[in-house]
C-alpha positions in Angstrom: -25.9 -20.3 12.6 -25.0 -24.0 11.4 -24.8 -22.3 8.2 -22.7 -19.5 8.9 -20.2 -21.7 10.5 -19.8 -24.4 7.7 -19.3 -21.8 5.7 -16.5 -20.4 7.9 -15.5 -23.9 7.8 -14.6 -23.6 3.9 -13.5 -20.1 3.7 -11.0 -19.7 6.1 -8.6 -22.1 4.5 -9.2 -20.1 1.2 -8.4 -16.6 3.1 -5.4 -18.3 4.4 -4.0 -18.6 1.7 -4.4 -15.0 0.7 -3.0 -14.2 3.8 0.3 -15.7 2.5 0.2 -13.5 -0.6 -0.6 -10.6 1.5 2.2 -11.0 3.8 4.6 -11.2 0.5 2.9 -7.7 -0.4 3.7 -6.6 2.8 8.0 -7.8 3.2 8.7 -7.3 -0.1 7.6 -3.9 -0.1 8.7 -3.1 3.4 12.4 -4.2 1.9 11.7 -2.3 -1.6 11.6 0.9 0.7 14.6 0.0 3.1 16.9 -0.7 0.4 15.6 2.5 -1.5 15.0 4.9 1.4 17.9 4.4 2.8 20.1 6.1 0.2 17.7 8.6 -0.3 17.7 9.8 3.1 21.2 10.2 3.1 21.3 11.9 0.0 18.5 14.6 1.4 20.7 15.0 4.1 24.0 15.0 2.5 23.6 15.1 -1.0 23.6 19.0 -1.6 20.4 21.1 -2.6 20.3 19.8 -5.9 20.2 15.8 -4.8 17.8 17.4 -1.9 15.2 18.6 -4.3 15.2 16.0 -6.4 14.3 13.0 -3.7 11.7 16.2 -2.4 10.1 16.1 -5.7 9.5 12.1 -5.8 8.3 12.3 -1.8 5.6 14.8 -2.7 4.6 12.8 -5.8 4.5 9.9 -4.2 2.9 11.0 -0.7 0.5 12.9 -2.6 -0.9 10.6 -5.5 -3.9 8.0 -3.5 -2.6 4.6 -3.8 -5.4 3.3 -5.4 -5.0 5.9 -8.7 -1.0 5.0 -8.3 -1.7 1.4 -9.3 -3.7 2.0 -12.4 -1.1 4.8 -13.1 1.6 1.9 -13.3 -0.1 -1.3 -13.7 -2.9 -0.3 -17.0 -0.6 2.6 -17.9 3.7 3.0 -17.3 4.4 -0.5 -17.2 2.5 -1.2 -20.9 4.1 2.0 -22.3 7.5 0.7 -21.4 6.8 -3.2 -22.7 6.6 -4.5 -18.9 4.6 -7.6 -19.0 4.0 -7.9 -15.0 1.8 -9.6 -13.3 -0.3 -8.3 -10.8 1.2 -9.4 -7.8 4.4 -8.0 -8.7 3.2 -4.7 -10.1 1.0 -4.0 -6.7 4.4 -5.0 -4.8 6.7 -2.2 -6.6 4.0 0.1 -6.4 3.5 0.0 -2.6 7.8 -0.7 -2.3 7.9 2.8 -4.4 5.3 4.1 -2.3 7.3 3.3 0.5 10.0 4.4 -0.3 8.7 7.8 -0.2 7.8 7.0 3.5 10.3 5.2 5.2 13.2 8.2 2.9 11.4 10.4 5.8 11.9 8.4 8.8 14.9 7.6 8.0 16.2 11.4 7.0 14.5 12.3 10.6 16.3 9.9 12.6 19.8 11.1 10.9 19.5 14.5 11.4 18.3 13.7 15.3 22.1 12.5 15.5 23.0 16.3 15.4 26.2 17.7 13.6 28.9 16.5 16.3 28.7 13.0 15.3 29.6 13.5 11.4 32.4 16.0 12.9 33.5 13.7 16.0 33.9 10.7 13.2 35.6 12.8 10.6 38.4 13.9 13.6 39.2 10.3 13.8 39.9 10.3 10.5 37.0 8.8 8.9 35.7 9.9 5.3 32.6 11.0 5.3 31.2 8.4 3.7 32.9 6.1 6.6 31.2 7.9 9.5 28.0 7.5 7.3 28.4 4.2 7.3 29.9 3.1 10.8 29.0 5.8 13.0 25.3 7.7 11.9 23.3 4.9 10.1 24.1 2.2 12.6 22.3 4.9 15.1 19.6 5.9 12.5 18.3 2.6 11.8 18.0 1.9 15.7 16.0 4.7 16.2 13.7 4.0 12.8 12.4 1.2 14.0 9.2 3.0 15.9 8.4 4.6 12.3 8.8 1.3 10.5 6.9 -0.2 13.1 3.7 2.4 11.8 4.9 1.5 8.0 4.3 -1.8 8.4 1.1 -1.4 9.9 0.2 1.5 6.3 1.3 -0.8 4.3 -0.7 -3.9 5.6 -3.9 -2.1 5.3 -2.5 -0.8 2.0 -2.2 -4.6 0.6 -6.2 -4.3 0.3 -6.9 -2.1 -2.2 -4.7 -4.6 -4.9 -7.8 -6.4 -5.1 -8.7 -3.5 -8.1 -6.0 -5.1 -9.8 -6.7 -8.1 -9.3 -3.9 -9.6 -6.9 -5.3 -13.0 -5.0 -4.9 -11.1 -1.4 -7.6 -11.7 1.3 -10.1 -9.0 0.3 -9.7 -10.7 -3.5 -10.7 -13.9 -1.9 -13.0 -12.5 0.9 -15.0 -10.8 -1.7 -15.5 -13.8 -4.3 -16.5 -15.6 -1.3 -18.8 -13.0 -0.3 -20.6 -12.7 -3.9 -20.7 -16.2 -4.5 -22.1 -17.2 -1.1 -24.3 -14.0 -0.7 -23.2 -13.7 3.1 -20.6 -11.2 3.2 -21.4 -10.5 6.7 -19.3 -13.1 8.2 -16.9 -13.4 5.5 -15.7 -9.7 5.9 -15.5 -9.9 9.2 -13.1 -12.8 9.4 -11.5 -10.7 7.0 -11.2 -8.2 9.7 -10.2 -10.5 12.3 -7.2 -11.6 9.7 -6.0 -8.3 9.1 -6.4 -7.7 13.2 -4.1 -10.7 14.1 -1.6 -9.7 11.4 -1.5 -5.6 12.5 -0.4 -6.5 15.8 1.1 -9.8 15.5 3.7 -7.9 13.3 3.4 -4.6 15.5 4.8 -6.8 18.8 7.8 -8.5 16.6 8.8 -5.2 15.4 8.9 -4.4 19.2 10.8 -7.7 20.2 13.3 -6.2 17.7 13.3 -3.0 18.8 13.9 -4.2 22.5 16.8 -6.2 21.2 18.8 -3.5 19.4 18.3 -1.0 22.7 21.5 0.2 23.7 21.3 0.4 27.9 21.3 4.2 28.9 21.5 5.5 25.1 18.9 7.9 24.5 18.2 11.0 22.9 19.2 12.8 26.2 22.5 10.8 26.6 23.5 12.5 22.7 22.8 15.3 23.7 24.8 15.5 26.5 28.1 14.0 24.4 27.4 16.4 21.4 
């Protein structure tokens, strides 16, 4: 037992420390798939068939490839073809933030076209363009109801953040694991590990809901819209 704890003792600094790079996995890519699914939902939505089947056909590719054979895809394969010299932490981030993307495009097209018709024709008899009421009437709505599905993205992508250690990124699985083979007591080790990943899950899970909480408009819901449109 005396052991297992001095060893705790050394390794939980060391995990610590991955836990920073994997919380940069997690933001960055969170943000690569805001910035990118945003757009993409409203050009599903709005965009026409053509735009439509073109974001359908990176959605399915994305949502349908395992993350794991996605990395090698880019990281030993795209990114040399095309002279990109990234390092690993970088190349896991855009692969999840693309990944993402693909995810967070479908929350985001689901909470727009929950708004219903009325509210793109209500804004456009006020006189607004379309793009206008896109941006000051339906996305300020969308994104207030998106946060419950970002709220499980996080949480996806979090878990996803482990499997960069085939790449090589210095995450807390990268470090749990040279700890574990090097120490020949992965028992412990994985299970602080564990603990880690526990505190983060939820930690973020409960800010995403302070958020949420914060954004709530009193006695708007989907029953209220309803009633206007």
């Amino acid at each position: 037992m005396e052991d297992i704890f001095e060893l705790l003792v050394r390794a939980v600094p060391f995990l610590l420390q991955g836990t920073g790079v994997t919380m940069s996995l997690v933001i960055g890519s969170l943000l690569i798939g805001f910035f990118l699914g945003v757009p993409m939902a409203i050009g599903e939505v709005y965009g026409g068939k053509t735009i439509a089947r073109i974001i359908g056909i990176y959605v399915w590719f994305f949502r349908g490839v395992p993350i794991l054979v996605l990395l090698f895809l880019f990281y030993f394969g795209l990114f040399n073809l095309i002279g990109l010299n990234l390092p690993a932490f970088l190349s896991g981030m855009i692969v999840l933030g693309l990944r993402s993307t693909a995810y967070q495009s479908q929350v985001f097209r689901g909470s727009i076209q929950s708004l219903g018709r009325g509210q793109m024709m209500a804004a456009e008899s006020l006189g607004l363009t379309r793009t206008g009421a896109i941006i000051h009437v339906i996305l300020p709505q969308a994104l207030r109801l998106s946060i419950p599905g970002w709220s499980n993205e996080y949480c996806i992508l979090l878990k996803d953040t482990a499997i960069t250690y085939a790449i090589g990124v210095m995450e807390i699985m990268t470090r749990g694991n040279f700890i574990a083979t090097t120490s020949y007591r992965p028992m412990p080790i994985f299970l602080t590990c564990a603990v880690i990943f526990i505190i983060l899950t939820y930690g973020g899970i409960h800010l995403l809901h302070v958020l949420e909480r914060s954004v709530r408009i009193p006695g708007y819901d989907e029953r209220t819209k309803e009633a206007i449109y």
